[in-house]
Phi, psi and omega in degrees: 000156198273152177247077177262095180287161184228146178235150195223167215205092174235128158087034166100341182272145169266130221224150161227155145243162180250108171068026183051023177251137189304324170268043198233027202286096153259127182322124168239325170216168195255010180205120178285336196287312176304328176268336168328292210304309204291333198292300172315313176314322164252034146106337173307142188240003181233149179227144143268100125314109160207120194282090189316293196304307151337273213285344153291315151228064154067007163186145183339145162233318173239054188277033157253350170275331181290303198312336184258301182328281211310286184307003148279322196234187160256009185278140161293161186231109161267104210259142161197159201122094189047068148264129202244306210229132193287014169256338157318312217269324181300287196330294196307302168302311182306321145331321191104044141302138171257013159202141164258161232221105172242152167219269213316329188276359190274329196253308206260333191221109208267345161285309177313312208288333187300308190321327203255346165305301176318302186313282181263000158087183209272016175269310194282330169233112169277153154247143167289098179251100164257122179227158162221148183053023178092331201259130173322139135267139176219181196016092174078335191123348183292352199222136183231131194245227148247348177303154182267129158325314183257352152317299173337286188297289200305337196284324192269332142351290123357317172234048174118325182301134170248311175267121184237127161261147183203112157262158186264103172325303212279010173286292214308130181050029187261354145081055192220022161103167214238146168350358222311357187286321184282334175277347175280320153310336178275313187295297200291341138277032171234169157251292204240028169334131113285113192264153161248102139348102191212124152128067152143026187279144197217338163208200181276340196287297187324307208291328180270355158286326185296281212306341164303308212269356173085052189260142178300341191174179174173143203279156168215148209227252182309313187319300168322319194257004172262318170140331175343317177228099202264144197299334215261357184259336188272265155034313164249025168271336205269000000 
C-alpha cells in the first residue's frame, strides 16, 4: 500500500486544516521543501501536494514550490487544488506532478475533466471525491452538493478512472481513525478502483486496517506534524 504523506499549501506555508475550513489553519514549517526532503530522507516515495490557495481561487498557485519539491527530491507527487483548465493542468505537469487530482472540475465541469481523462488516461488523472455525510464536497471544501460519494466514483469508473482519492470531511484532521466503513463501501462498489485514503489516519494500526481492507494508498496529513505518527515508525512499513 502507498504511504502518502501530504503537505497542504497557503501563502507558501506548510498548513493542516480541521474539516477543510481555513480558519483553522496552523503553520507547521515555514518551507514545504524542507519537509519534502525529511519525508524522503525516511524512504518515502510518494507526496499529496495540495495547493489550498489554488482550490480557493479557482486556478493553480502554487506551482513553484510543487516545481522546487519535484526538483529537490525524488518523490511522485500527486498535485491538486484549483485545476480549473488546461493551462492549469500544463502548468501542474510542467511542474513535475506525476499525477493530478480534479474534484470541484470533475463535479461543476465533467467535460473538460472527461477531456484530460481521454487525453493523459486514467493513471495520471486522478479523481477527487471529498464528501461529508456521503455528499461531494467541492472548492476546498467551501461548497457542498446533493451528488452521493459512491455513484460519483462508479459513474467515472465507467469512463476510465483508476485512481480515487476520497476524504471523509468530518475525519479530516480530527485525529479519530479514518472511515472505514465508506471506504468499504466504495471497494465493494467498484471494480477495478484504486481508492487512496484521506482524512483521520492516526496510527499504523489505522494503515494496516486500510491496507486490509484493500485500499491503493493512504494519506497522512495531521498524525505526522502532531507526532502521532512517526516517520521512523512509517519507515518499516516501506
Amino acid at each position: 500500500m502507498r504511504i502518502i504523506p501530504a503537505i497542504d499549501i497557503i501563502d507558501g506555508k506548510c498548513v493542516r486544516l480541521t474539516r477543510g475550513d481555513y480558519d483553522t489553519k496552523k503553520v507547521y514549517n515555514e518551507n514545504p521543501i524542507e519537509v519534502a526532503k525529511e519525508f524522503e530522507s525516511y524512504g518515502i516515495k510518494y507526496l499529496h501536494l495540495v495547493d489550498l490557495d489554488g482550490a480557493k481561487a479557482h486556478h493553480i498557485v502554487n506551482y513553484k514550490i510543487l516545481e522546487q519539491i519535484t526538483s529537490k527530491t525524488n518523490l511522485k507527487v500527486d498535485f491538486g487544488g484549483g485545476l480549473k483548465s488546461d493551462e492549469d493542468l500544463h502548468i501542474a505537469f510542467n511542474s513535475g506532478a506525476r499525477q493530478i487530482t480534479g474534484g470541484s472540475i470533475a463535479l461543476k465541469n465533467p467535460d473538460v475533466f472527461e477531456g484530460w481523462l481521454s487525453k493523459y488516461g486514467g493513471v495520471k488523472i486522478m479523481l477527487g471525491a471529498d464528501c461529508h455525510n456521503k455528499k461531494i464536497a467541492v472548492s476546498g471544501w467551501q461548497e457542498k452538493s446533493n451528488i452521493n460519494v459512491v455513484p460519483f466514483i462508479t459513474a467515472y469508473e465507467q469512463k476510465g478512472i483508476k485512481y480515487v482519492i476520497c476524504t471523509d470531511i468530518a475525519k479530516d484532521g480530527m485525529l479519530e481513525g479514518p472511515s472505514f466503513n465508506l471506504y468499504d463501501e466504495i471497494l465493494n462498489d467498484t471494480k477495478d478502483v484504486k481508492l487512496i485514503a484521506s482524512g483521520g489516519v492516526t496510527s499504523i494500526e489505522d494503515l494496516n486496517a486500510l491496507e486490509d481492507l484493500g485500499c491503493e494508498g493512504a494519506i497522512i496529513g495531521k498524525a505526522i506534524y502532531e507526532g502521532k505518527i512517526l516517520l521512523r515508525d512509517l519507515e518499516i512499513l516501506l
